[in-house]
VOPAGU-2260 file (C-alpha; in pm, 1 decimal, decimal comma):
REM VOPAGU-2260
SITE   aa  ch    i         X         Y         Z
SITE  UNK   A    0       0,0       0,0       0,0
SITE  UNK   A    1     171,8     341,1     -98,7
SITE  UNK   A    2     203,5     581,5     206,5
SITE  UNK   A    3     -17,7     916,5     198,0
SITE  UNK   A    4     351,1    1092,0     260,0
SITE  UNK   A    5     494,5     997,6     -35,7
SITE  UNK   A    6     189,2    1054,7    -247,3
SITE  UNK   A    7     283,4    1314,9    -581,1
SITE  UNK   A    8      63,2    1442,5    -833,0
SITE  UNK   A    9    -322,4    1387,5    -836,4
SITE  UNK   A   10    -348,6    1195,5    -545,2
SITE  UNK   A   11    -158,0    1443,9    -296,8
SITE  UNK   A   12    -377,7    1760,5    -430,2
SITE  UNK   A   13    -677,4    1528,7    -358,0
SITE  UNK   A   14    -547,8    1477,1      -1,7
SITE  UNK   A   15    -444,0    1825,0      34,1
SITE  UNK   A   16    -773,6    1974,1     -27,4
SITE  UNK   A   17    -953,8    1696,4     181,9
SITE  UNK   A   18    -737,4    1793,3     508,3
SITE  UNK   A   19    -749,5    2153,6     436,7
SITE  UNK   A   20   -1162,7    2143,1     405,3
SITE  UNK   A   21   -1150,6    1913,9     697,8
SITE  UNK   A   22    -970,1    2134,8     868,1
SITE  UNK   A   23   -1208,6    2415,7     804,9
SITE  UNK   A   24   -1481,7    2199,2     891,6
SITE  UNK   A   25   -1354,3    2148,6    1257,2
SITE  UNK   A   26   -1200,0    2456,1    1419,2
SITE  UNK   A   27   -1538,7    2628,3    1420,1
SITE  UNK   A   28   -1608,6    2353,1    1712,9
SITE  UNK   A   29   -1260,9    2498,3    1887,5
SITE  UNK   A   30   -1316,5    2555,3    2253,7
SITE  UNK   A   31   -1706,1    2496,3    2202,1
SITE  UNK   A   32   -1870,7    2254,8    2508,0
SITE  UNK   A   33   -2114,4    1967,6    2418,4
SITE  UNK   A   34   -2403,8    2159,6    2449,7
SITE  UNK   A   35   -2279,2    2491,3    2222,5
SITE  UNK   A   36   -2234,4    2209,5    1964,8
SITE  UNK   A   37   -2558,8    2100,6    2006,6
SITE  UNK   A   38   -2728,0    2421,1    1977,3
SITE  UNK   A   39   -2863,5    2609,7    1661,4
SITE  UNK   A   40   -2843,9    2945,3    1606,2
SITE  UNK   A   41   -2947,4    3018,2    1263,6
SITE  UNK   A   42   -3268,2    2900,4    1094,4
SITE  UNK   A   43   -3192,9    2640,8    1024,4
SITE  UNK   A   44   -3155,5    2322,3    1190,8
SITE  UNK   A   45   -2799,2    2259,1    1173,5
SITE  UNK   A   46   -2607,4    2244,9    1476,7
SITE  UNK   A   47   -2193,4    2202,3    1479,4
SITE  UNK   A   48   -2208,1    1827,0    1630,9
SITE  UNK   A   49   -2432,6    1741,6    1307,5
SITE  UNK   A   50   -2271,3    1883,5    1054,3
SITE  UNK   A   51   -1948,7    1675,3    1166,9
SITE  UNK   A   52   -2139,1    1359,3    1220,5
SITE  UNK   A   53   -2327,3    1414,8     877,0
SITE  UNK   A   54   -2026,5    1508,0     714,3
SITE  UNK   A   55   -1841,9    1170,9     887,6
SITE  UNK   A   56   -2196,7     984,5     738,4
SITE  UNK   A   57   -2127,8    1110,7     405,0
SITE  UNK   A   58   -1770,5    1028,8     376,3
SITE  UNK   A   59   -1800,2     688,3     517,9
SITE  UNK   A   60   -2065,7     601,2     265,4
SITE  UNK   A   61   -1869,8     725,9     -46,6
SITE  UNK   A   62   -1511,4     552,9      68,2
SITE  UNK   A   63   -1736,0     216,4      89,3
SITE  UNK   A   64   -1887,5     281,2    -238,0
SITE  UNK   A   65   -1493,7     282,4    -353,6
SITE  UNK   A   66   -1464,9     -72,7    -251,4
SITE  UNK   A   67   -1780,9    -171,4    -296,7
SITE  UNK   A   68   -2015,2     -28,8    -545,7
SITE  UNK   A   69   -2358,2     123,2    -548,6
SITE  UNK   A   70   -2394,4    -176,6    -306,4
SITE  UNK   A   71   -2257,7      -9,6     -20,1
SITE  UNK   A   72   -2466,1     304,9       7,7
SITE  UNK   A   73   -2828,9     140,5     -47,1
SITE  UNK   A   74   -3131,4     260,8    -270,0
SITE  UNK   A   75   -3308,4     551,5    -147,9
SITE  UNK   A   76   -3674,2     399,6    -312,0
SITE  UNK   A   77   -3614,5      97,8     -72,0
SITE  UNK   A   78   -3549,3     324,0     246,2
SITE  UNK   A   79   -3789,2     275,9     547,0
SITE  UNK   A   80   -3950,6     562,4     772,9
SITE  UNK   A   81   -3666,8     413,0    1027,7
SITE  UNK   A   82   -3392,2     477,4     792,5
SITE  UNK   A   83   -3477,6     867,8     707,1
SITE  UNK   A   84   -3518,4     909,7    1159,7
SITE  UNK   A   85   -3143,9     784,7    1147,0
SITE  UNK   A   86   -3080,2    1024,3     828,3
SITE  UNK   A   87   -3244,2    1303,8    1079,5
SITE  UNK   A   88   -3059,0    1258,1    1370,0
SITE  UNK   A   89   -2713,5    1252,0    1196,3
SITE  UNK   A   90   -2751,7    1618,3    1187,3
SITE  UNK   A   91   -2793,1    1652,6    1546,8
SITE  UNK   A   92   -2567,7    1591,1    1875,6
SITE  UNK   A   93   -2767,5    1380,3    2031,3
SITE  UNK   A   94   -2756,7    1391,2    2431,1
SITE  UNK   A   95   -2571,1    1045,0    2484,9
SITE  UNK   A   96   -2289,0    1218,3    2239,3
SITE  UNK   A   97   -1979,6    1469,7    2261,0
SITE  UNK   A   98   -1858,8    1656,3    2044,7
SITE  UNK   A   99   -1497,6    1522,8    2094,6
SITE  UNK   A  100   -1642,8    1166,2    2013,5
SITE  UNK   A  101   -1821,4    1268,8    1693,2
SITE  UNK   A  102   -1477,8    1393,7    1585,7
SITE  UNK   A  103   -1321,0    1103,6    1707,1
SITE  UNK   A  104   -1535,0     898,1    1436,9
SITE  UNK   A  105   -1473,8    1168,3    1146,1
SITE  UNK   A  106   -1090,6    1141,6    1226,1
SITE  UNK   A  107   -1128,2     767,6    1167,3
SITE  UNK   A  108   -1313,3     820,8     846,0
SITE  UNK   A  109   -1077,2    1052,8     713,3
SITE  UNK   A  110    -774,6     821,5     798,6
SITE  UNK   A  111    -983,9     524,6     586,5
SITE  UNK   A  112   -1057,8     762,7     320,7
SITE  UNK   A  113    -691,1     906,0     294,6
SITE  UNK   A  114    -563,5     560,9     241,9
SITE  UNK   A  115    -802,5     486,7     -42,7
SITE  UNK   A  116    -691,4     777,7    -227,7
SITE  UNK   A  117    -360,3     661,4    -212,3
SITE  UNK   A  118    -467,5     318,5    -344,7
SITE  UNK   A  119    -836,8     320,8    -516,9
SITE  UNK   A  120    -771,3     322,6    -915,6
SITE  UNK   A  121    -950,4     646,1    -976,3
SITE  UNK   A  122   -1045,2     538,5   -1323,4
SITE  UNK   A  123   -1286,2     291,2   -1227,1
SITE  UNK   A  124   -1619,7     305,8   -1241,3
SITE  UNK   A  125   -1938,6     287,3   -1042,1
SITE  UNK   A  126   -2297,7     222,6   -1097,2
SITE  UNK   A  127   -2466,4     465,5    -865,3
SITE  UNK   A  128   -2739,4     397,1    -635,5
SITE  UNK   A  129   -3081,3     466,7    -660,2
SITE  UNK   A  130   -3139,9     796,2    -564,1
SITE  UNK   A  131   -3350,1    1112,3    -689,0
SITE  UNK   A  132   -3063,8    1371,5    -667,2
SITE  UNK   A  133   -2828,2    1148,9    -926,4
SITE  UNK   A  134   -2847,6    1264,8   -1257,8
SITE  UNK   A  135   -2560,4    1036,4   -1402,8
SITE  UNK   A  136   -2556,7     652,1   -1393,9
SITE  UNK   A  137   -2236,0     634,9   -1224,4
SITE  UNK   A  138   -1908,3     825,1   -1119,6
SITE  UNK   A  139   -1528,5     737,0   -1138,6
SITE  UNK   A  140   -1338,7     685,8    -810,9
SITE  UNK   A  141   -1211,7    1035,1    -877,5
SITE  UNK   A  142   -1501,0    1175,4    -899,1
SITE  UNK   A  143   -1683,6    1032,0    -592,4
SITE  UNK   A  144   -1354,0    1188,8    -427,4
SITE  UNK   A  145   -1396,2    1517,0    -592,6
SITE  UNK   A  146   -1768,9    1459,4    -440,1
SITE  UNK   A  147   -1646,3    1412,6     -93,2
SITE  UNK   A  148   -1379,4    1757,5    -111,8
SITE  UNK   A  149   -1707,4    1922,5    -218,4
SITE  UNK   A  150   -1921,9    1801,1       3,3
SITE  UNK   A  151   -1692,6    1864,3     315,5
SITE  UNK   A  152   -1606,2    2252,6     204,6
SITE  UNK   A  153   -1958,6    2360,8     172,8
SITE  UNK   A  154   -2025,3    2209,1     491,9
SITE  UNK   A  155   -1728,1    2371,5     629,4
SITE  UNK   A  156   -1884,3    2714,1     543,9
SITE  UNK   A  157   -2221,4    2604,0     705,4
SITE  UNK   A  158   -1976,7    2531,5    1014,0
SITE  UNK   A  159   -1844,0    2862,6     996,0
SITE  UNK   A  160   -2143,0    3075,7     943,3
SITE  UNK   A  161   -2291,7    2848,8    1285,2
SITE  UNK   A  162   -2024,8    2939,5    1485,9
SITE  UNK   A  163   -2029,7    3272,8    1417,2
SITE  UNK   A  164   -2416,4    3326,5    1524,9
SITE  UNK   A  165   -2268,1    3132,6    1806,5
SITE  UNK   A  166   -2030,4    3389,6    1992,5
SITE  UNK   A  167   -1911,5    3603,1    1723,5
SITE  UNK   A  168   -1585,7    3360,7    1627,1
SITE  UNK   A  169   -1487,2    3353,8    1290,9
SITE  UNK   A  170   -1280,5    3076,5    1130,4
SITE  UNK   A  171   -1122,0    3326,9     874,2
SITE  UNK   A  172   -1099,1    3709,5     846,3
């Protein structure tokens, strides 16, 4: 398995934009307790704790749809009333969870996902679930990264935007 150090070219731009979004993604939640990361601030329902588990969701799902195929990530016509309550509450802290273990989990995710860049052959291809917000039939490897950077910065952005109805704490600027 090639090491994520020694990774040149495509592959290390992938992983550089992954930790930098990442990155962005987390320090909004610096020096926040459980329950700041719990709460909501805006208009939404988003809270800090479940944009970080979400995000960890979503990540988790795409690197097993590297290895496994549309398979791995289930078809949305075929979900149950009990699967969208679990869809829900990934964008919540719940009160059984911290915010140091939900980043915990996305840490772990990221270090599975990081070694699949360095490995997955990102010309292969993917039949893509069932779902109403897919427009293609399926996506490269690279792409479902590309998917993932995306997915993580805009979330990032929601993270900042949170913390700063928070307390006033900005991420950048």
């Amino acid at each position: 398995m090639a090491s994520t150090e020694t990774l040149t070219g495509e592959r290390a731009d992938l992983l550089a934009m992954l930790a930098k979004h990442r990155y962005f993604l987390t320090f909004p939640t610096r020096g926040l307790t459980d329950d700041q990361a719990r709460e909501r601030p805006t208009a939404s329902e988003l809270c800090l704790g479940g944009l970080i588990k979400h995000v960890t969701s979503v990540e988790r799902g795409w690197a097993n749809f590297l290895v496994e195929g549309a398979s791995a990530m289930g078809n949305f016509d075929e979900m149950t009333e009990d699967d969208f309550a679990k869809r829900e509450a990934e964008f919540k802290l719940l009160p059984h969870e911290t915010l140091a273990g939900v980043i915990a989990d996305y840490e772990a995710v990221a270090r599975r996902t990081d070694e699949l860049v360095a490995t997955v052959d990102l010309d292969a291809v993917h039949e893509l679930p069932k779902a109403p917000w897919f427009t293609d039939k399926a996506w490269s490897n690279r792409r479902v990264l590309m998917h993932i950077v995306a997915e993580t910065a805009q979330h990032a952005g929601h993270a900042d935007i949170i913390r700063e109805s928070l307390d006033g704490q900005k991420s950048m600027g």
